[in-house]
C-alpha positions as CSV (number, residue, x, y, z in Angstrom):
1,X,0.0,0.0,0.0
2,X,1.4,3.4,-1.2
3,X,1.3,6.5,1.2
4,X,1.2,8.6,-1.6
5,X,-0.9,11.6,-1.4
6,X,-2.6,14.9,-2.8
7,X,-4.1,17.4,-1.3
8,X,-5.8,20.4,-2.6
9,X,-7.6,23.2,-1.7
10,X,-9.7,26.2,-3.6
11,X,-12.2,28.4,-3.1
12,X,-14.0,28.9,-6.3
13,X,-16.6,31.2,-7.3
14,X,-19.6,29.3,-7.7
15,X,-22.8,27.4,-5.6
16,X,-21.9,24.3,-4.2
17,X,-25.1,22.4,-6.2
18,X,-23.2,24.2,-9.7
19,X,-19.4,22.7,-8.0
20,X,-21.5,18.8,-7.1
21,X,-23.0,18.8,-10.9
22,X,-19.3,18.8,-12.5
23,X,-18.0,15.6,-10.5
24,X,-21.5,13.8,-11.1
25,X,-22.5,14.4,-15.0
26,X,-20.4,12.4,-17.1
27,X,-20.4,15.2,-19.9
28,X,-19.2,17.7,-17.6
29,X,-16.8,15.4,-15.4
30,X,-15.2,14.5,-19.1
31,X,-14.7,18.3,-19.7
32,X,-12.5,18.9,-16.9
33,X,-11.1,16.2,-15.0
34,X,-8.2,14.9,-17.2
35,X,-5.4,17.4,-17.1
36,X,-4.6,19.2,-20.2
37,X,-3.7,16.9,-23.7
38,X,-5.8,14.2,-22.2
39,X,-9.1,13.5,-23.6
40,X,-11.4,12.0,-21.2
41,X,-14.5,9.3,-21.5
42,X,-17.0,8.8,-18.8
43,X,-18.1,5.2,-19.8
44,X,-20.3,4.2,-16.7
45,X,-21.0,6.4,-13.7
46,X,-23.8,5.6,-10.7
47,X,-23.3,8.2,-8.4
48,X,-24.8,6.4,-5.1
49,X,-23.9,4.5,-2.1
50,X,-22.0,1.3,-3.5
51,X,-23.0,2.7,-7.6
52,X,-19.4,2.5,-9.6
53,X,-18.0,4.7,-12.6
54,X,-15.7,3.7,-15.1
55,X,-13.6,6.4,-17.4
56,X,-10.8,7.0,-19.1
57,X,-8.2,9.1,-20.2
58,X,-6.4,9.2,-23.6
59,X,-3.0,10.7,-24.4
60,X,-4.0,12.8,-27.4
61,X,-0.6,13.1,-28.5
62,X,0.1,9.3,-28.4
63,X,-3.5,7.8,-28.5
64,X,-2.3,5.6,-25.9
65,X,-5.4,5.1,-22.9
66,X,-5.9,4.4,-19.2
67,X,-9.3,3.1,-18.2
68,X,-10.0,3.4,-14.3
69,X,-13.2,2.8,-12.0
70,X,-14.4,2.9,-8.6
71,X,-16.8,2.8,-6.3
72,X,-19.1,5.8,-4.2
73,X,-18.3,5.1,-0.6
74,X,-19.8,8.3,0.5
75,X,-22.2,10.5,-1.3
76,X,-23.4,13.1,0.4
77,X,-24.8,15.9,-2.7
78,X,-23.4,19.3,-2.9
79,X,-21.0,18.7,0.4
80,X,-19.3,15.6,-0.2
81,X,-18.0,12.9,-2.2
82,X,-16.2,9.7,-1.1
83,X,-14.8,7.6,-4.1
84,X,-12.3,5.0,-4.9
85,X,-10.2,4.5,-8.1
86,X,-8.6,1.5,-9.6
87,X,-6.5,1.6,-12.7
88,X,-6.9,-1.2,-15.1
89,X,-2.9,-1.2,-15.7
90,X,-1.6,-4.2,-13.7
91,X,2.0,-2.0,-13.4
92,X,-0.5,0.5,-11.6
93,X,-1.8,-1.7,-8.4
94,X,-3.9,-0.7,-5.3
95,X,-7.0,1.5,-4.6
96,X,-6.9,5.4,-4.7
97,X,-9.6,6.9,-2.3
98,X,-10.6,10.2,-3.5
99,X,-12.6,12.9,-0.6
100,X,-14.0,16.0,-2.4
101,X,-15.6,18.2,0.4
102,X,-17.6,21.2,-0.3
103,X,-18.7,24.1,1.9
104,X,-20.8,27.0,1.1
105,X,-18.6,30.4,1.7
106,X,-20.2,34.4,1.1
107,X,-17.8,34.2,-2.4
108,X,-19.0,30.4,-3.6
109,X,-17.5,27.6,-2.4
110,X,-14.6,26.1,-0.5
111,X,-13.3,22.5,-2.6
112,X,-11.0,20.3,-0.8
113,X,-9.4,17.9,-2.1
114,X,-7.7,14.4,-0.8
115,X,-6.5,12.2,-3.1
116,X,-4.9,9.1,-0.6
117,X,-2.9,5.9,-2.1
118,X,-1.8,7.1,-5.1
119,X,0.1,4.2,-6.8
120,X,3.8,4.4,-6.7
121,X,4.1,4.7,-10.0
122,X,2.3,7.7,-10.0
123,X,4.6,10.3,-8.2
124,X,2.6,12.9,-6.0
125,X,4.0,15.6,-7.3
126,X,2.9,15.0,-11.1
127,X,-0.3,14.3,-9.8
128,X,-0.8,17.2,-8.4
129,X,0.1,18.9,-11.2
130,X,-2.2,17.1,-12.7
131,X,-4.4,18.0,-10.6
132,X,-3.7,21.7,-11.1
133,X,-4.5,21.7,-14.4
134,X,-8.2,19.5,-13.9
135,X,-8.9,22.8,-11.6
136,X,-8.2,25.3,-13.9
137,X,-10.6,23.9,-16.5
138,X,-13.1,23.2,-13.3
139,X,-13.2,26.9,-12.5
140,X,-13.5,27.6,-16.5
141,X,-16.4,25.4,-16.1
142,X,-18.2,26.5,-13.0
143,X,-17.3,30.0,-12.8
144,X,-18.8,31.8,-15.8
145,X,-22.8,32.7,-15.2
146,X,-24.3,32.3,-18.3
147,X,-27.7,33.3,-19.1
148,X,-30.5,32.1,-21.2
149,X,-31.1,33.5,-24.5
């Protein structure tokens, strides 16, 4: 078991419910989560109690792919999500458990991020730069208020 870890923190300018809805609609989730020159595909995704997700990432200078999925430990919407992650890559073993907490602030919303027993293959640091980069197009995302019409 690696102790490998990330850990993030934002506070982003957007509801919490708006924040919730980008890690649980696969369209959305496939916009932002893989870091940039990664193409992402959200292939199965049951966002309950014991529901699992299945996605992947392609390398769109290579075409090369990593498929992952997991399970929903927690779900609690628009405050928290408790999720595992296992890659399909044998050279890549062990469960990653992912908590993304949420709290309502005057501004929007405060996103913590804790990303525990990341294989070590992976090393923290290019994971969370990695992770850096998912955020950046998160806030793209979530940020802009755009009306009807």
């Amino acid at each position: 078991m690696s102790n490998n870890q990330v850990s993030l923190h934002r506070v982003i300018k957007a509801s919490p419910e708006k924040l919730y809805r980008a890690f649980i609609e696969p369209v959305a989730l496939a916009s932002w989560m893989p870091p940039y020159g990664y193409l992402g595909t959200v292939h199965q995704m049951d966002v309950k109690v014991g529901g699992t997700f299945k996605m992947s990432f392609q390398n769109f200078t290579t075409g090369n792919s990593n498929s992952f999925g997991g399970e929903y430990l927690e779900v609690k919407p628009n405050e928290l999500l408790k999720f595992t992650d296992k890659f399909d890559d044998p050279n890549m073993p062990g469960t990653i458990v992912n908590t993304i907490r949420l709290k309502k602030t005057s501004v929007g919303t405060e996103l913590e991020i804790l990303q525990e027993n990341i294989p070590a293959a992976i090393p923290a640091e290019m994971c969370y730069l990695g992770w850096q980069e998912s955020l950046e197009k998160l806030i793209k995302l979530v940020e802009p208020e755009i009306p009807e019409g």
